[in-house]
C-alpha positions as CSV (number, residue, x, y, z in Angstrom):
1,X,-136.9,103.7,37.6
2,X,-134.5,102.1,40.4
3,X,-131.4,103.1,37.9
4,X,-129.8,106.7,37.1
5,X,-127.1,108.2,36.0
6,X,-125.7,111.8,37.4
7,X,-124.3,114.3,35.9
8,X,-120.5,112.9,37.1
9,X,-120.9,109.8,35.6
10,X,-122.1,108.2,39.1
11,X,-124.5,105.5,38.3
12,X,-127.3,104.7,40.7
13,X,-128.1,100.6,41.3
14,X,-130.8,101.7,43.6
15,X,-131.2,103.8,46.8
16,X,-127.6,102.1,48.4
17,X,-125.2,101.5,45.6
18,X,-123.0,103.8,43.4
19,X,-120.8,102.6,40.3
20,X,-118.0,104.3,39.1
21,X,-118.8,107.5,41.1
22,X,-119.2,109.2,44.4
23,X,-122.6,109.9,45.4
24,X,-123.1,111.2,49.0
25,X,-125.5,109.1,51.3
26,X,-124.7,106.4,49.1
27,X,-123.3,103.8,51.3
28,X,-121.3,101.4,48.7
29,X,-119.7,102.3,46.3
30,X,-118.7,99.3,43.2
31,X,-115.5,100.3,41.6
32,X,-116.1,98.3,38.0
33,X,-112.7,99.0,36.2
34,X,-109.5,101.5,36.4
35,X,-110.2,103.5,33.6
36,X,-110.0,107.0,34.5
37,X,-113.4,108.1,33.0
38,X,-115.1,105.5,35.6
39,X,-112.8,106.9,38.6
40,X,-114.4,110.5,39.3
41,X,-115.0,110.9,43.0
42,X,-112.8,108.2,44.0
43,X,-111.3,109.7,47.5
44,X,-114.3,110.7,48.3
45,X,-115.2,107.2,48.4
46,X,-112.6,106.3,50.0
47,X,-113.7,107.6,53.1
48,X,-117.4,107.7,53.2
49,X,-118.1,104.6,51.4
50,X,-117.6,101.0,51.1
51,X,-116.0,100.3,48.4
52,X,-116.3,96.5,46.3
53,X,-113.6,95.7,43.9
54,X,-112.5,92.5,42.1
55,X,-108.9,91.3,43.1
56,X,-107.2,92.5,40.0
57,X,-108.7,95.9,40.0
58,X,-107.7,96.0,43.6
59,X,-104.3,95.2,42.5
60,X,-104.0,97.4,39.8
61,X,-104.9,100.7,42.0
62,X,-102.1,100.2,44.0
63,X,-100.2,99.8,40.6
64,X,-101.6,102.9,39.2
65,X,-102.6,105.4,41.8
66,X,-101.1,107.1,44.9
67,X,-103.3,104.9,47.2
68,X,-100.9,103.9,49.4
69,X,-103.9,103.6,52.4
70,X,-105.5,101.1,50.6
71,X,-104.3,98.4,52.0
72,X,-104.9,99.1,55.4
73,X,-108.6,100.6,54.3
74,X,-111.1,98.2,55.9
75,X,-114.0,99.9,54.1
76,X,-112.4,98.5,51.2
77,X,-114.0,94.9,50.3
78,X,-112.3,92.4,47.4
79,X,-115.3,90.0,45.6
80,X,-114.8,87.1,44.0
81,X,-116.5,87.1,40.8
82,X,-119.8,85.4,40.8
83,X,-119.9,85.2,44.4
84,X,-122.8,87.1,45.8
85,X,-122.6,89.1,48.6
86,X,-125.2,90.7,50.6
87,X,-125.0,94.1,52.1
88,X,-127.3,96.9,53.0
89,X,-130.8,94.9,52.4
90,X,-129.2,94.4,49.0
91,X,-127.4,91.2,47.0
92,X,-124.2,92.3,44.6
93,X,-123.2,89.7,42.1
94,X,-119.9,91.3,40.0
95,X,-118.9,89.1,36.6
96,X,-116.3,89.8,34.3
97,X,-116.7,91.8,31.6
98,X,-114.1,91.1,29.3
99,X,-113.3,94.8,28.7
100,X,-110.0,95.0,30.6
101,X,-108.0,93.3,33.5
102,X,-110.5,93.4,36.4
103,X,-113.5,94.6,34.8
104,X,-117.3,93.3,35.9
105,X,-120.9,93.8,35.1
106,X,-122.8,94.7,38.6
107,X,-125.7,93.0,39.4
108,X,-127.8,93.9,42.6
109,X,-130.9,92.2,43.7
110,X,-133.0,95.1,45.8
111,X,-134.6,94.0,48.8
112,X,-138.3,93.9,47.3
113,X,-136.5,91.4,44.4
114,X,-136.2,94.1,41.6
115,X,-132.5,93.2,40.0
116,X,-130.5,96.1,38.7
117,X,-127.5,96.2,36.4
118,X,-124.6,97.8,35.2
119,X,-122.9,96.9,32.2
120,X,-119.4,99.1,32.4
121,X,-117.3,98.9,29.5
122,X,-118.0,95.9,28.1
123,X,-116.7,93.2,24.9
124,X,-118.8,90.6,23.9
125,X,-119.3,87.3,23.6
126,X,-118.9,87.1,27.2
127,X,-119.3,83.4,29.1
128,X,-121.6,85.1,31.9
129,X,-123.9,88.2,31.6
130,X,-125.8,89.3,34.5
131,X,-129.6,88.5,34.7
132,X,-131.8,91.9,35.3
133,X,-134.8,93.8,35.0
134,X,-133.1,97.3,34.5
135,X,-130.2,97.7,32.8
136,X,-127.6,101.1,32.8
137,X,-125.6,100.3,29.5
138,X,-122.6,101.3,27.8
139,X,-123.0,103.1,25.0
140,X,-119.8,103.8,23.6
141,X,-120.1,102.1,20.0
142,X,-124.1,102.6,20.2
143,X,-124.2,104.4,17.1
144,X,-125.4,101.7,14.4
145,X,-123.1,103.2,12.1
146,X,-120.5,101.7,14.4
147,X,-120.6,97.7,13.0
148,X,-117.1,96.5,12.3
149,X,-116.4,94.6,9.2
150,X,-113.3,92.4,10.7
151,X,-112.7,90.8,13.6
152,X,-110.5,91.5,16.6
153,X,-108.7,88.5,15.5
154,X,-107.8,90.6,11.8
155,X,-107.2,93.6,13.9
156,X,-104.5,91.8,16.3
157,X,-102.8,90.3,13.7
158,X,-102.3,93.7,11.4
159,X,-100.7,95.3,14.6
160,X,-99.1,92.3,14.8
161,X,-97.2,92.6,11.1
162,X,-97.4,96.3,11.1
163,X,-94.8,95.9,14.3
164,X,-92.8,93.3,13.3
165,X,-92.4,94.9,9.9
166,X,-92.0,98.7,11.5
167,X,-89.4,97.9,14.2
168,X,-86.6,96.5,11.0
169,X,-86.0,100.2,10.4
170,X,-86.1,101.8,13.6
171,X,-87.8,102.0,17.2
172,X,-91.3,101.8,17.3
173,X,-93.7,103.9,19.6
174,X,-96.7,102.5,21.0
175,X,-99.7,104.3,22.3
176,X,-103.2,103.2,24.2
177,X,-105.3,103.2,27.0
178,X,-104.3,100.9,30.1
179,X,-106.2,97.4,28.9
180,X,-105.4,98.0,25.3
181,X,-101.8,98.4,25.7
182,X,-101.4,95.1,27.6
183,X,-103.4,93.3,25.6
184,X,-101.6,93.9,22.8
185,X,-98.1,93.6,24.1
186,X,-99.0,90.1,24.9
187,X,-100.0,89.7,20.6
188,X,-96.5,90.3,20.1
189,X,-94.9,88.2,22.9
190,X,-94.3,85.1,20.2
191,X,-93.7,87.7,17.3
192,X,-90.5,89.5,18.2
193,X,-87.5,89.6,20.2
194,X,-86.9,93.3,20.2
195,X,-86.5,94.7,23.7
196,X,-89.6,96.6,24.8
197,X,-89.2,99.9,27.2
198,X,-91.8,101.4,29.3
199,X,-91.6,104.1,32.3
200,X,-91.1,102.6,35.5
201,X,-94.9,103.8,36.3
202,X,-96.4,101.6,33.1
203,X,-93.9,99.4,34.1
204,X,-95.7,99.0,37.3
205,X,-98.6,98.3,35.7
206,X,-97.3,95.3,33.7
207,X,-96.5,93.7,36.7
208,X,-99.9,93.3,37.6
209,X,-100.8,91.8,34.2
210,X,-98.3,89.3,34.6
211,X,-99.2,88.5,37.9
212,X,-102.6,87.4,36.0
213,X,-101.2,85.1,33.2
214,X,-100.4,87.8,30.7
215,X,-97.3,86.8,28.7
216,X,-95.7,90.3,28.7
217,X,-91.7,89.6,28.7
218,X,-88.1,91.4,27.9
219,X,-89.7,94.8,29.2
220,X,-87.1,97.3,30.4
221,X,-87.6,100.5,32.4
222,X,-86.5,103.9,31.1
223,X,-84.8,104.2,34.1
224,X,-82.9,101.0,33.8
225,X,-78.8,101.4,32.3
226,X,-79.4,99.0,29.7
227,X,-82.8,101.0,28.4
228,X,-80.4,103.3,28.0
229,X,-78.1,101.7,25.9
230,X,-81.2,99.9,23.8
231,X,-81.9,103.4,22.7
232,X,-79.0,104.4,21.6
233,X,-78.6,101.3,19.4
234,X,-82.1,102.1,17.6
235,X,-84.2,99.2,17.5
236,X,-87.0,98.9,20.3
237,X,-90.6,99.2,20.9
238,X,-91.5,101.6,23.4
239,X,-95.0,102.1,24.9
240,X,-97.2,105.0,26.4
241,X,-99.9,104.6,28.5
242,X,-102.2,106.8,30.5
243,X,-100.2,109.4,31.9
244,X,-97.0,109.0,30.5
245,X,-95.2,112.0,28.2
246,X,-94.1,111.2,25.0
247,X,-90.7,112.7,23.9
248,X,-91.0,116.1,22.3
249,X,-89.1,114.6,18.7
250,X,-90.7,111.6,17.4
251,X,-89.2,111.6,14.3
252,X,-86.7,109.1,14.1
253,X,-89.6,106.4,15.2
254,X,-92.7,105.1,14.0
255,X,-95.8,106.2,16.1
256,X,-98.5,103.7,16.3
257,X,-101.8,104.5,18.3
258,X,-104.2,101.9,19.4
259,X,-107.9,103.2,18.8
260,X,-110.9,101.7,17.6
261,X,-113.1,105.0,17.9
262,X,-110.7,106.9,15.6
263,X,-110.4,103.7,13.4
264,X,-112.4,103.4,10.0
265,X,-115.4,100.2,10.1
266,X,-114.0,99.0,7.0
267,X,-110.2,98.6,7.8
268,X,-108.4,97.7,11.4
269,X,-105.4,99.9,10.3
270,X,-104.9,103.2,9.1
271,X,-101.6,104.9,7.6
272,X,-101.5,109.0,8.0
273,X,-98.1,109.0,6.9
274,X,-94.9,106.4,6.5
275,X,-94.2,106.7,9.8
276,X,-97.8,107.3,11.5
277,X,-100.4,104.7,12.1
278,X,-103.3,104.1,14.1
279,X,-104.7,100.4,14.1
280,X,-108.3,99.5,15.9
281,X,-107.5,97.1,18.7
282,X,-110.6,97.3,20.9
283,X,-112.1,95.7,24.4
284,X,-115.4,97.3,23.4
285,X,-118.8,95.9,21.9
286,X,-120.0,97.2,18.4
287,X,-123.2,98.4,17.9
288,X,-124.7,95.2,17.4
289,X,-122.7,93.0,19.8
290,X,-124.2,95.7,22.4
291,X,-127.6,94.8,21.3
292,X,-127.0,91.0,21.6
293,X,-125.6,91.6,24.8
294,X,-128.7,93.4,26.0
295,X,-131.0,90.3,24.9
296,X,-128.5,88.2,27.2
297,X,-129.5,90.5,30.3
298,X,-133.1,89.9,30.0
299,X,-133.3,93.6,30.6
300,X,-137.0,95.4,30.2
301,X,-135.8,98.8,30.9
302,X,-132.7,100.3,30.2
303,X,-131.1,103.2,30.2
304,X,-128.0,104.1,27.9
305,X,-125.3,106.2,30.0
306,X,-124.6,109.6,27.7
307,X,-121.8,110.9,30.0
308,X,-119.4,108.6,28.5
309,X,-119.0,107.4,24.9
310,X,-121.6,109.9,22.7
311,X,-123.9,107.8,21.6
312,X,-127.1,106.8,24.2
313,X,-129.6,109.0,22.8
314,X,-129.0,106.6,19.5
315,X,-128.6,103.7,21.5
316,X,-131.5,104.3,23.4
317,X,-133.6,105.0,20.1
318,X,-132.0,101.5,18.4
319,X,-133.2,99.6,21.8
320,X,-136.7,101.0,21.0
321,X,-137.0,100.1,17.4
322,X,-134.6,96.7,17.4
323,X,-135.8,95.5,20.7
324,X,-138.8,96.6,21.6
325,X,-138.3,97.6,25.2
326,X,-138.5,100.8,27.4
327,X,-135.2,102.7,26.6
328,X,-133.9,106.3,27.8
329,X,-131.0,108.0,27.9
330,X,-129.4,109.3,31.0
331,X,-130.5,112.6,31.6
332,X,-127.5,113.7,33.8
333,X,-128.9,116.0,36.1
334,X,-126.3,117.8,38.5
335,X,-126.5,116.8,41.7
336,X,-124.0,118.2,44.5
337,X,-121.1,115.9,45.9
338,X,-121.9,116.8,49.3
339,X,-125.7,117.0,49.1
340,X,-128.5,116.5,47.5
């Protein structure tokens, strides 16, 4: 097979293009979201590869990172999506993915005509799916005990409520990962007029999103005077994102956590206590979107990435039985940074 993925997560397109990882001799490397599970190896990169990123993704490193050389890095390369380019003997298609600001399925055509893809992270329906003959897939919700039995539409709207209803007695604390969190903040744009607070790093963040249509308004930074004075008064959201420290005593607020993985299949909202809640807002395929998505690909071989998510050696055996087509799981042999 043309596809692999190593032991760091670094998924071969090929004998020229990385994804996600750092592989040495590799000339190009396709950064295919932010999320810190798809960023291992990244300075590495930086100065031994080429590195092809989608504007917002580009945008949002700067927001999130301390990449202050990136702008001045010519061996950094922004794509428009759906625009092929061709580089080292090879074509690179990138389309969005729907899983967060950004985010694209990979798609390289190899010199002898053999198309390999990556599907990242990945929500589905999507208006574009790449066309391949091997496929490196996602296998986060590849379990299929992992069907939901509501909608992201159900889901959105109990966060919604469970907010609006929450923030009456007292501030509110949001928790997710970057995509998530924005996403959801721009559910409750229309719902509330409570002041939202953010560190001045998330904040940064935000900023991006906006830059790209997302309605995400009346956020303050901590370090503003009238955050501040919001707290003291008692009644605003605040939201954590990657990185940021939650205050040691939460106990005057109610703590809300955005995770579908921890989430029951049969309910978008769980209550652990009166003032704790998680609710299952998602930017990830189920187990049966994933396989619909993989019939959209045209894929004939595939292989289900295990270093992220849990689930490829069950994903790989659904494929079999469901599909009928030659599936494996990644193996995730080690292979040296600096050699092979």
């Amino acid at each position: 097979m043309k596809i692999d993925v190593l032991g760091s997560g670094a998924v071969q397109l090929g004998r020229a293009v990385s994804c996600d990882g750092f592989i040495y001799g590799y000339p190009i490397r396709v950064q295919t979201h932010v999320h810190e599970d798809h960023m291992d190896g990244f300075d590495s990169s930086k100065g031994l590869q080429r590195i092809i990123v989608t504007r917002p993704t580009f945008d949002l490193l700067l927001a999130i990172r301390d990449n202050a050389d990136i702008p001045y890095r010519e061996n950094i390369e922004v794509v428009q999506l759906g625009s092929p380019i061709s580089i080292e003997n090879c074509q690179i298609i990138l389309l969005d993915n729907g899983h967060m600001l950004g985010s694209a399925q990979v798609q390289v055509t190899l010199s002898n005509g053999l198309r390999c893809g990556y599907s990242g992270d990945f929500a589905w329906p999507l208006e574009k799916v790449i066309k391949v003959d091997q496929l490196v897939l996602d296998s986060t919700y590849g379990s299929p005990e992992s069907i939901r039995k509501f909608t992201q539409e159900e889901a959105n709207n109990r966060f919604v409520d469970l907010v609006v209803n929450r923030v009456k007695a007292g501030p509110v604390f949001i928790s997710s990962h970057r995509g998530t969190l924005q996403r959801a903040i721009s559910c409750l744009d229309d719902a509330i007029k409570d002041p939202i607070i953010a560190s001045p790093r998330l904040c940064a963040e935000l900023e991006v999103y906006q830059q790209y249509g997302y309605t995400l308004t009346n956020i303050l930074s901590t370090n503003a005077k009238e955050a501040k004075h919001v707290i003291s008064e008692g009644r605003y959201i605040r939201l954590f994102g990657t990185g940021d420290r939650r205050p040691t005593d939460t106990s005057e607020a109610t703590s809300i956590t955005l995770n579908a993985y921890k989430s029951r299949l049969d309910d978008p909202a769980i209550e652990y206590s009166e003032k704790s809640f998680c609710v299952a807002l998602s930017d990830h395929a189920d187990y049966e979107e994933t396989l619909e998505y993989v019939r959209a690909t045209g894929a004939k071989k595939v292989m289900t990435d295990t270093t992220r998510g849990g689930h490829g050696v069950e994903l790989a055996q659904a494929l079999k039985r469901e599909l009928r087509i030659d599936a494996q799981p990644s193996n995730n042999r080690y292979v040296r940074e600096w050699g092979r």
